[in-house]
N, C-alpha and C positions, 0 to 999 in steps of 0.2 A: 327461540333463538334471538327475536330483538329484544325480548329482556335482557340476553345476556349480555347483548351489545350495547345499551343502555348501562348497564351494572358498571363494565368494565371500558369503556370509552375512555378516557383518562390512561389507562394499562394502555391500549391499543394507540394512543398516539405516541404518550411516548418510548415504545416501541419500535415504530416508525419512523421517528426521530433520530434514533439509535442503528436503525437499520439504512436510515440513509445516509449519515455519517461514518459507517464504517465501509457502505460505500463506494463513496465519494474518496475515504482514503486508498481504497485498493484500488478505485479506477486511477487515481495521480500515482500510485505508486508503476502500476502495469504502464502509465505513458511516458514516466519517465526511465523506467527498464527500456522499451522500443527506443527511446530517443539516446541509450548510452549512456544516458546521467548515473551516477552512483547515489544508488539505492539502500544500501547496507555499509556496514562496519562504521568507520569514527567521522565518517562524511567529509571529512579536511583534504580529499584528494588523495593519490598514490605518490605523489612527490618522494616523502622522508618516508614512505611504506619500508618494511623488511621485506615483508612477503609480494613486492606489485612487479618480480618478475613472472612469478607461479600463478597470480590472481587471473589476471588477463593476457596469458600468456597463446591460449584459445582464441581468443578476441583477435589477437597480431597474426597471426598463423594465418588467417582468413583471409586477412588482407591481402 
């Protein structure tokens, strides 16, 4: 087993490197969902939307 970990040290970091960056993206994507922030589509706000009576039309209901 510690040859193999030897062998492949190099693979296993950056691995790791890769697994902390993606994360690191899904933990800021999950805080900015709780905080409200818009997370998807063309990111410019619902202003000039077509659709931003339908999108978050559950979101107002709530309130």
């Amino acid at each position: 087993m510690l040859a193999w970990l030897q062998q492949n040290w190099g693979n296993i970091v950056i691995l790791a490197v890769i697994a902390l960056i993606v994360g690191a993206i899904v933990f800021n994507y999950i805080r900015a969902k709780k905080k409200g922030k818009n997370t998807g589509g063309c990111g410019c706000g619902c202003g000039g939307c077509s659709m931003q009576g339908m999108c978050h039309s559950q979101k107002k209901q709530k309130k």
